[in-house]
C-alpha positions in Angstrom: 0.0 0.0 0.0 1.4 3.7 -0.7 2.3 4.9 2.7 0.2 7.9 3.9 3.0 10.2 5.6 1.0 12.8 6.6 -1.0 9.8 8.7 2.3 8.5 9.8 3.5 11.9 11.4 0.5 12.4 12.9 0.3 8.8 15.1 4.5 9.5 15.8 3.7 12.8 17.4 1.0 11.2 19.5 3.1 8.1 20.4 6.2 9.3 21.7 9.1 6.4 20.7 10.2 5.8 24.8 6.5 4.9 25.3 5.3 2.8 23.3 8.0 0.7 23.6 8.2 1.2 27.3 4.8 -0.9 27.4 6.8 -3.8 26.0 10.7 -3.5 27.2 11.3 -2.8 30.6 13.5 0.7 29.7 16.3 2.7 31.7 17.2 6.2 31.0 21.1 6.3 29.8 23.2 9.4 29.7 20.4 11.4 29.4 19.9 11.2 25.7 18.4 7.9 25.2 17.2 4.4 27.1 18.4 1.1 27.1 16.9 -2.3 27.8 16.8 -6.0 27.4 16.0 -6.6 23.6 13.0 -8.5 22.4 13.8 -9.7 19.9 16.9 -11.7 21.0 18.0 -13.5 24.2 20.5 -11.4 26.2 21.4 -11.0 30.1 23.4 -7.4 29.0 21.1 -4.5 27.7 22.1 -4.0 23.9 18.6 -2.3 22.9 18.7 1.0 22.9 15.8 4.0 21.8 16.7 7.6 20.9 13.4 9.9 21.7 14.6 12.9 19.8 14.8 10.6 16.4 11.8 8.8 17.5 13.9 5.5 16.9 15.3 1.8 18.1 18.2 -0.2 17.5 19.6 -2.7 18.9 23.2 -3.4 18.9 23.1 -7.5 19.5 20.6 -8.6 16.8 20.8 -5.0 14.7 17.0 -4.6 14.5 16.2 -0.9 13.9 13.4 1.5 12.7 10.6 3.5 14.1 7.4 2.8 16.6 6.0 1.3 13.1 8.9 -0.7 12.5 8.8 -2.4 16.1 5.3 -2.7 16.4 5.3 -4.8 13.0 8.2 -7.2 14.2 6.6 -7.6 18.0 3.3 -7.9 17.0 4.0 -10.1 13.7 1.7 -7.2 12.0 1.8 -6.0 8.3 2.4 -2.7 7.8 -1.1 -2.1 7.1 -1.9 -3.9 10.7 0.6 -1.6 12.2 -0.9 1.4 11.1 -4.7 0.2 12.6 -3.1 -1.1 15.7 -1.5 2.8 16.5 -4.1 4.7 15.1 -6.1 3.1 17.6 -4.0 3.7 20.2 -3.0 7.3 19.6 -6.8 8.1 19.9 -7.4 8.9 15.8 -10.9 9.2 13.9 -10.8 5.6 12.8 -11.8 6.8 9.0 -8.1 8.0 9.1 -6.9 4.5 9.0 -9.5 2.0 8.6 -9.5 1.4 5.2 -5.5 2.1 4.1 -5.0 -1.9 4.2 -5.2 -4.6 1.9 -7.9 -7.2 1.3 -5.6 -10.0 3.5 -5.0 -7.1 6.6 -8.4 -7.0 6.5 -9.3 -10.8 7.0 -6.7 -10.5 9.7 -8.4 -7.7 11.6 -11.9 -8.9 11.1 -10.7 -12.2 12.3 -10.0 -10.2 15.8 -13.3 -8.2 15.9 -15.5 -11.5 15.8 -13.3 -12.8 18.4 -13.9 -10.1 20.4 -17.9 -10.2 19.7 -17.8 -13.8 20.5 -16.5 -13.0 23.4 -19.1 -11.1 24.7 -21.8 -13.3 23.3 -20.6 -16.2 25.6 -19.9 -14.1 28.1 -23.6 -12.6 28.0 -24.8 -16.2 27.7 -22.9 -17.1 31.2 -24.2 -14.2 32.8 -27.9 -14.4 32.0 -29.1 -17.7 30.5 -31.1 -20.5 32.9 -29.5 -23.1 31.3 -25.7 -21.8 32.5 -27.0 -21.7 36.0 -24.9 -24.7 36.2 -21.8 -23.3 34.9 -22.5 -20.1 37.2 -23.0 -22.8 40.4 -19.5 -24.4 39.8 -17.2 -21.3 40.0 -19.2 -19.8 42.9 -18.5 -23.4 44.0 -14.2 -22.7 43.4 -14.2 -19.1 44.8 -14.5 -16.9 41.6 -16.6 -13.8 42.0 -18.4 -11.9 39.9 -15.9 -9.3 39.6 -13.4 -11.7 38.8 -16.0 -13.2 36.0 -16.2 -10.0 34.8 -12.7 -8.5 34.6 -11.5 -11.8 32.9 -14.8 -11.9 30.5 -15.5 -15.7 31.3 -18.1 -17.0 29.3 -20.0 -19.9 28.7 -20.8 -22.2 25.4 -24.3 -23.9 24.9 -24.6 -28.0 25.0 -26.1 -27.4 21.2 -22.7 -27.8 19.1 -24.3 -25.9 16.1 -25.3 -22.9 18.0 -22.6 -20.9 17.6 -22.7 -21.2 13.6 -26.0 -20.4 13.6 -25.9 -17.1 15.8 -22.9 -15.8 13.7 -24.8 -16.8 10.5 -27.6 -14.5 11.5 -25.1 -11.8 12.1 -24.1 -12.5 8.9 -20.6 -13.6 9.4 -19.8 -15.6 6.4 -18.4 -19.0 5.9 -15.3 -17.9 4.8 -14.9 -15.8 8.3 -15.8 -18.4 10.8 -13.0 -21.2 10.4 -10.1 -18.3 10.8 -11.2 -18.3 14.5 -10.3 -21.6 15.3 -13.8 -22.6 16.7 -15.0 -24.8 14.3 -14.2 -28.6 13.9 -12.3 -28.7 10.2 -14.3 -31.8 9.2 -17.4 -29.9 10.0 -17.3 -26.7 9.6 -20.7 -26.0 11.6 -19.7 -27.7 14.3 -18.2 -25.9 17.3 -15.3 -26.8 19.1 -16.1 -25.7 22.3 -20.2 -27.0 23.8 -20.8 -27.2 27.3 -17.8 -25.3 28.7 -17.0 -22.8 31.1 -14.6 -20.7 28.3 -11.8 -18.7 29.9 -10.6 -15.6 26.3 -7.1 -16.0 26.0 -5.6 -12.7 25.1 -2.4 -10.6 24.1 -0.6 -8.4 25.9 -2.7 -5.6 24.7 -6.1 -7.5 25.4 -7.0 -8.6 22.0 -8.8 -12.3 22.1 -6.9 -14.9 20.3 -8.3 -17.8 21.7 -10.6 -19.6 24.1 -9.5 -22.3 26.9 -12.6 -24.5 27.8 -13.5 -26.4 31.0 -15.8 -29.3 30.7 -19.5 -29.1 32.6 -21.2 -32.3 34.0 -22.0 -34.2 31.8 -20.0 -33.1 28.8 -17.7 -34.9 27.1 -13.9 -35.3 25.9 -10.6 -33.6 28.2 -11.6 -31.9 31.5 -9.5 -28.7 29.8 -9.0 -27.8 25.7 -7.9 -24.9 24.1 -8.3 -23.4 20.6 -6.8 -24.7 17.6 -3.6 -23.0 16.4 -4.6 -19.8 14.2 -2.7 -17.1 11.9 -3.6 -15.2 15.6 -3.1 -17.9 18.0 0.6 -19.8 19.0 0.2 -22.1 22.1 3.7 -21.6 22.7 3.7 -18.0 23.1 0.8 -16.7 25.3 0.5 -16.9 28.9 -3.2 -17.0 30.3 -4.0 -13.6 32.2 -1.2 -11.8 30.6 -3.6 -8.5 29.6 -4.7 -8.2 33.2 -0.9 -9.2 34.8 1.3 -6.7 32.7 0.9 -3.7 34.8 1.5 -5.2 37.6 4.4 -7.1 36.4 5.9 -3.8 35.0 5.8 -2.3 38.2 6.7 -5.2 40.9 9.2 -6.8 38.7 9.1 -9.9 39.1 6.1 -12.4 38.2 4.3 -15.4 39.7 4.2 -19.1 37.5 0.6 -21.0 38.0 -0.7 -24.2 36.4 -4.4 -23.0 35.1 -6.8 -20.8 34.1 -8.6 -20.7 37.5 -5.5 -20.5 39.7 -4.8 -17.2 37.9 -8.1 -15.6 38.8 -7.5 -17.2 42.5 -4.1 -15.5 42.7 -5.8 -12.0 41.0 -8.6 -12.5 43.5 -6.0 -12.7 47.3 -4.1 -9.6 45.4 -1.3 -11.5 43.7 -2.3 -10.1 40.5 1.6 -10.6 38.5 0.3 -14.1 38.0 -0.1 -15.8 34.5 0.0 -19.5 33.7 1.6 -21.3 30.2 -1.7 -23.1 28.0 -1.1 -26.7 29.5 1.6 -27.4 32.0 4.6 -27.0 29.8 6.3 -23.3 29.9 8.2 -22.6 26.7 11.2 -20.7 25.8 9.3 -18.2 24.5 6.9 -17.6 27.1 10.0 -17.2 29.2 11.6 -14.8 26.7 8.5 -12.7 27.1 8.6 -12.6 30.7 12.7 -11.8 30.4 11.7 -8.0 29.3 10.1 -7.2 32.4 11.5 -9.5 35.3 14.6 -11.3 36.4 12.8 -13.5 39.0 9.9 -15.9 38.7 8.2 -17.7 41.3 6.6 -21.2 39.9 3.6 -22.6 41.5 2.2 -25.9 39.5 -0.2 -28.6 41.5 2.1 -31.2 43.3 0.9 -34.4 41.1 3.0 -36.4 39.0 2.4 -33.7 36.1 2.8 -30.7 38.2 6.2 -31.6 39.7 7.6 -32.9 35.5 6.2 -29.4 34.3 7.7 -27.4 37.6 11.2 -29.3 36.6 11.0 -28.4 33.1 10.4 -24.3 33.7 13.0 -24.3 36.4 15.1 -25.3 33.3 13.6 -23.2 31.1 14.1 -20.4 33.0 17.8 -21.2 33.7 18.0 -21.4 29.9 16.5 -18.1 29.4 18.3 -16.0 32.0 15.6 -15.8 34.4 15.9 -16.6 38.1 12.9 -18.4 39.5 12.0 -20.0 42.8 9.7 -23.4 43.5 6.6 -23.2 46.1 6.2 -26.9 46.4 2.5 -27.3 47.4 1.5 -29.9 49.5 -1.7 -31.7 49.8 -3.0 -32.1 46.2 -4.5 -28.6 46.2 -4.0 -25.9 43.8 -4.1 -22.3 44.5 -8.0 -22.0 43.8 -8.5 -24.7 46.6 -6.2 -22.6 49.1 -7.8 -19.7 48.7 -11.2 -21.1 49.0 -10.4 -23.2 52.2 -7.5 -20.6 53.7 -8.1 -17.6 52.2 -6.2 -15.0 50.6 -3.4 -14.7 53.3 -2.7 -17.8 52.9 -1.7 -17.8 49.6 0.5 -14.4 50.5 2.3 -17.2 52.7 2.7 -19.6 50.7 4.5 -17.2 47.7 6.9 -16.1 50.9 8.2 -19.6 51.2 9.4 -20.5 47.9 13.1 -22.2 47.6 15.0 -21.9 44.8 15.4 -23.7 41.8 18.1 -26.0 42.3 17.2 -27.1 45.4 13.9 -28.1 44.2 15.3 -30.1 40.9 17.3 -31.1 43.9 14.7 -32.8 46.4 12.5 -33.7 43.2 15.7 -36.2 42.1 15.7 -37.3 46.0 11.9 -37.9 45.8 12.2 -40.0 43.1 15.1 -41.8 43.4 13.2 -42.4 47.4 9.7 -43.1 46.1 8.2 -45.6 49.1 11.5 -46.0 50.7 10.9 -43.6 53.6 14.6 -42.5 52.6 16.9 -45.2 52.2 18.0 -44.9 49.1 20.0 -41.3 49.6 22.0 -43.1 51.6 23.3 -45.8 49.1 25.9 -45.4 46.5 23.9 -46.3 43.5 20.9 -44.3 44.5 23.7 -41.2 45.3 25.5 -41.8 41.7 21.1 -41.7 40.0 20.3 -38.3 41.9 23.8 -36.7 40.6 23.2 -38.1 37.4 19.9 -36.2 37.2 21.6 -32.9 38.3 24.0 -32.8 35.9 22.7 -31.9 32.6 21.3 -28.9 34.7 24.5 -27.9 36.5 26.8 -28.3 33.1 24.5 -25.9 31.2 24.8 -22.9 34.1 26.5 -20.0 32.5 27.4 -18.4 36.0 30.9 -20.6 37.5 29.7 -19.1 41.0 26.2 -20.2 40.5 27.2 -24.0 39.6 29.8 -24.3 42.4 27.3 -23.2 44.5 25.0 -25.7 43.5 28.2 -28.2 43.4 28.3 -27.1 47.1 24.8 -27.3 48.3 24.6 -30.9 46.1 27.5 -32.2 48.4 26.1 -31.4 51.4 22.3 -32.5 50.9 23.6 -35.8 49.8 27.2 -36.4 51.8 29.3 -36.6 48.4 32.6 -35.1 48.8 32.8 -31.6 46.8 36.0 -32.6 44.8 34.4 -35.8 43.8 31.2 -33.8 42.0 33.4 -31.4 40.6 35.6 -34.4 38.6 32.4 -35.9 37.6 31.0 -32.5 36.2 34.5 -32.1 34.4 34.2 -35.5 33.0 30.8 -34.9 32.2 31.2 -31.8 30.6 34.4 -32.5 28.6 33.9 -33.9 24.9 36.3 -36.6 25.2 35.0 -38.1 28.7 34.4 -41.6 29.8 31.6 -43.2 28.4 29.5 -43.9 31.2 29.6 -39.8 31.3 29.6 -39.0 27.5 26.5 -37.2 26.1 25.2 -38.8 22.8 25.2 -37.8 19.7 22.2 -37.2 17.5 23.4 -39.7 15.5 24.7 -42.2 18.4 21.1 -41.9 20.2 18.9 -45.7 19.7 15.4 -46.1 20.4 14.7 -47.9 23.5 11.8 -50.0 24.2 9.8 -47.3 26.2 10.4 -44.5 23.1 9.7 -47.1 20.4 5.9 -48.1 22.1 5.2 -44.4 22.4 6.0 -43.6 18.9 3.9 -47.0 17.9 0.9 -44.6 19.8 1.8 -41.4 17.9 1.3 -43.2 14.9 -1.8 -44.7 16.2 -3.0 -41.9 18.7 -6.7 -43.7 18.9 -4.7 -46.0 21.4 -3.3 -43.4 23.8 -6.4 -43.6 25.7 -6.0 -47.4 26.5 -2.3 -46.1 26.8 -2.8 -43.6 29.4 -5.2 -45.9 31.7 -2.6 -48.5 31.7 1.0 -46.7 31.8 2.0 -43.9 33.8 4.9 -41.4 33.3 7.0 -42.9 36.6 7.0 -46.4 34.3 9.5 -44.5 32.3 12.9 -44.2 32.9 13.9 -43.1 29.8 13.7 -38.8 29.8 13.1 -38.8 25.6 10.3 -40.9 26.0 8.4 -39.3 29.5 8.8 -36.0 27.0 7.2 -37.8 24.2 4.5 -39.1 26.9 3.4 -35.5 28.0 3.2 -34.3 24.6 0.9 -36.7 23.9 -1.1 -36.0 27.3 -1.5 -32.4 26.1 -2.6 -33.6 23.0 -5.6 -36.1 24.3 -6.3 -33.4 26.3 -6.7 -30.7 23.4 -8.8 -33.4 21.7 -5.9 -32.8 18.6 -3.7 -35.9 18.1 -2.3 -34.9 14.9 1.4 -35.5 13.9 1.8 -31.7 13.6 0.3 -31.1 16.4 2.2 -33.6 18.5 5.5 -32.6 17.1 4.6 -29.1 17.7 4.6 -29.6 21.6 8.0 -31.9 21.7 11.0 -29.5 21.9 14.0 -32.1 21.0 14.8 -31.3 17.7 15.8 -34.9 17.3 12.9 -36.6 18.7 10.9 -34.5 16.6 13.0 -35.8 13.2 12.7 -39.4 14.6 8.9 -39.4 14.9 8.6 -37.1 11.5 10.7 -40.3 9.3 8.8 -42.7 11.1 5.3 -41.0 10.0 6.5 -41.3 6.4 7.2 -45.0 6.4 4.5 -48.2 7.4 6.3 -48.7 10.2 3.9 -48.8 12.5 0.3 -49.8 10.5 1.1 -53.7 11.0 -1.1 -54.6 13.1 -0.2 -51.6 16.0 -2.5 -52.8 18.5 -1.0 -55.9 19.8 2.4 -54.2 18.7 1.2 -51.7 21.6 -0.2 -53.9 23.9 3.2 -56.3 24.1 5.2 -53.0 24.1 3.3 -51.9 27.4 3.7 -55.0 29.2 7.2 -55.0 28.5 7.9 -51.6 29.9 5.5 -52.2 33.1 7.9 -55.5 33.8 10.9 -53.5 33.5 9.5 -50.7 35.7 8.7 -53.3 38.6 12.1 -55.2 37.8 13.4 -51.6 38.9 11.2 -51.2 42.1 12.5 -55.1 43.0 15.4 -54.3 42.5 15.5 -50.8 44.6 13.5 -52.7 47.5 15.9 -55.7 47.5 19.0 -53.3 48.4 16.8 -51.7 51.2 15.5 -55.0 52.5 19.6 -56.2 52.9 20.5 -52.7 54.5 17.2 -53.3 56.7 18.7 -56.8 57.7 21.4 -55.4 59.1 19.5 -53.5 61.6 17.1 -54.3 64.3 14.5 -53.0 62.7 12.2 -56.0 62.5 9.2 -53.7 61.3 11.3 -52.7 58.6 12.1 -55.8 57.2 8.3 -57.5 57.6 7.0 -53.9 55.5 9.8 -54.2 52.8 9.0 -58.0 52.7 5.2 -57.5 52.0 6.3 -54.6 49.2 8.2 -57.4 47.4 5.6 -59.7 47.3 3.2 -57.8 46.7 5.3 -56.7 43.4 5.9 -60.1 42.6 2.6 -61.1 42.4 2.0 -57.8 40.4 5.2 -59.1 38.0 3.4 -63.0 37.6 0.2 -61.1 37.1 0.8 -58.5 35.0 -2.2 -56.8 33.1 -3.2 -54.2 31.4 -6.4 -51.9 31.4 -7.8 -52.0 27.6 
């Protein structure tokens, strides 16, 4: 489109460069003639990004982006230039006949796509509000705590049990069929068909409060995953919004640090006690570039996920994440099997003010997770063996070798030795040898090409392939059957995607963030691998990883029993005795639920 400079002036002298920007880069004022900040468009612990208010302009001396409040607001908000100049019209307060129609016919989709969005919004929201038959939907979150002003400042809504209504309302506001589809709503197969029926529906938005997408929690007697989301649009990325972001920024901006929650209702618990800096990832995984978001504004994060199996895998892999990323985070580790919503319904909101005080940090919570596990049922014995010592450092390592800071990781070398009675000097060799290319084997770190497929990987590929199965799968394997970490990350993938009611190749391989387990599974989707009969193939392969899991739990209990014999403690011995043959029988018996 031919650029309208008079236009242009006219939104740069309302929207002063330091700003705009300001709303998303955390900015410092520098020598007086311009401010500096953490880019974001690039990962970086040392400011490089810099703006200039007298030129109106930003550049950035690491990735050598440049360019005016246009220019940023194009790259940040993946907007065309046409976009750019409707999203800062808007927002520098212009007669919208200035701007509205200087874009082409493909802006326009775009920006229509966002104004139904927004109308469906309030539609559902309306519905939720007002209609008898969502007294239901209104009983449960009075039931979890929510309020009404919580209802209405996060514009919950609810969607009818009738999966054509919402087609046929649009249709008679005479939304076309070519509209409807870019919003994600509608089942592909059937385009009439809504994806969301007999949900509580939480708007998932941007920064700014535009509605990308919908997050939907099932109502009694519904059907499919407890929680979905949208399907991926041109408008909507999983991967890079965080849940309550729109109502959270200010708040972030100004406290400077931000709080890390599992769900869509423990962010509106955590707004409702006060703690209103708290967003949550769409599913339990938090991704790079969620946390490259977060980087512009804050250097610490506190992560509070449920304390189930799930919770504590997800809470490991942020902790990571934000390691990664350059952000510092902390680890409340909940107790109990509640969830912020549940505290603050039974507790109260001082309670969850508490609970954020008593956070520990990162390491030491990878730290007593690798304990936990390596302890499961042992009431602690196996910290004090050698082999159950040599697992838990094992796990650390990866972590500790990829720390940028040397004080940092002989801190943690430090803290490591004493939780676990190592001597310090005999971590730091093992680190060395671990982190050295030409170290022992029994250290070495794989290459792409050196890595096989183990039993448990190859069975969960076998499901990908044939994702009807995963729900047989999930009833009969858990993710602590796994030992092997490629395939537990492979496992959760696939829970999201049961969960999304989306078991697609794309979609699975979209959530899996080793580049080589994503190559592995996208060769084996282009051979017949796996279309020989994969339902016994499955079934064998699952029986085979459960006896292997309890040959490991034997095997654990066996070493405590012969530590336990040592003792006096008869008690000891008699419980550990009963565990074994109780396993055994398990091992001679061995089913599976199908």
């Amino acid at each position: 489109m031919e650029k309208d400079h008079t236009l242009i002036d006219e939104i740069k002298s309302r929207l002063p460069v330091e700003q705009l920007i300001g709303e998303y880069v955390a900015l410092k004022a520098a020598g007086g003639k311009y401010f500096k900040g953490l880019c974001p468009f690039h990962t970086e612990k040392t400011p490089s990004f810099t703006v200039t208010p007298d030129k109106g302009i930003f550049y950035c001396f690491g990735c050598q982006k440049k360019g005016s409040i246009f220019d940023f607001i194009m790259e940040i908000e993946h907007l065309s230039f046409a976009e750019s100049l409707v999203f800062l019209g808007k927002k520098a307060g212009l007669d919208p006949s200035l701007y509205e129609k200087k874009h082409k016919p493909e802006d326009s989709r775009r920006l229509q796509v966002f104004d139904l969005l927004e109308r469906i919004t309030m539609s559902f929201h309306y519905l939720l509000l007002n209609a008898p038959e969502a007294e239901h939907a209104r009983v449960y979150l009075e039931g979890r705590g929510i309020n009404s002003e919580s209802i209405k400042n996060f514009k919950l809504g609810w969607a009818p049990a009738d999966r054509r209504w919402l087609y046929r309302f649009l249709r008679q506001k005479q939304f076309s069929d070519e509209l409807l589809p870019l919003t994600g709503l509608f089942l592909p197969k059937y385009p009439e068909v809504s994806f969301f029926y007999n949900r509580i529906l939480f708007p998932i938005t941007n920064s700014n409060g535009q509605v990308l997408a919908f997050g939907g929690r099932i109502m009694e007697g519904g059907t499919g995953p407890k929680y979905i989301n949208s399907q991926e649009t041109d408008v909507f990325k999983k991967r890079e919004q965080l849940y309550g972001i729109s109502q959270a920024l200010p708040v972030i901006r100004a406290a400077g640090d931000c709080l890390l929650v599992e769900g869509y209702v423990d962010v509106i618990a955590m707004h409702q006690a006060g703690l209103c800096n708290s967003v949550a990832p769409l599913g339990t995984a938090f991704t790079p570039v969620q946390a490259q978001f977060l980087r512009r504004w804050v250097e610490n994060c506190v992560i509070i996920f449920d304390s189930d199996n799930a919770g504590r895998q997800a809470a490991v892999r942020a902790v990571q994440v934000c390691e990664e990323e350059g952000l510092k985070c902390s680890v409340v580790d909940i107790s109990g099997g509640k969830d912020p919503a549940d505290i603050l319904l039974s507790e109260g909101p001082e309670a969850l003010h508490n609970l954020v005080k008593y956070s520990i940090n990162g390491f030491t919570y990878l730290l007593e997770d690798a304990i936990r596990k390596s302890n499961q049922s042992s009431k602690g014995a196996e910290i004090q063996t050698p082999e159950g010592k040599e697992k838990i450092v094992k796990t650390l390592m990866p972590y500790m070798n990829g720390l940028k800071s040397a004080v940092k990781r002989e801190e943690c070398l430090k803290i490591l030795s004493e939780r676990i009675d190592i001597d310090y000097k005999a971590l730091t060799r093992d680190l060395a040898a671990f982190s050295t290319p030409n170290q022992p084997d029994r250290f070495r770190k794989k290459t792409e090409k050196e890595k096989k497929i183990g039993g448990e990987l190859y069975v969960l590929i076998a499901v990908t392939m044939n994702f009807e199965y995963f729900t047989n799968v999930r009833n009969s394997l858990d993710i602590d059957d796994l030992k092997d970490n490629t395939a537990r990350e492979l496992y959760i993938s696939l829970e999201e995607c049961f969960r999304q009611d989306n078991g697609s190749i794309e979609n699975i391989v979209d959530k899996i963030e080793t580049e080589w387990l994503k190559t592995v599974i996208l060769e084996k989707a282009s051979s017949d691998e796996f279309k020989i009969n994969p339902e016994q193939m499955i079934k064998d392969g699952i029986i085979s990883v459960k006896r292997q899991s309890l040959k490991r739990r034997q095997a654990q209990l066996l070493m405590k029993l012969k530590e336990a014999e040592k003792t006096t403690e008869l008690q000891l011995v008699e419980d550990l005795q009963s565990e074994l043959k109780i396993l055994d029988d398990e091992y001679r018996n061995m089913r599976i639920i199908w």
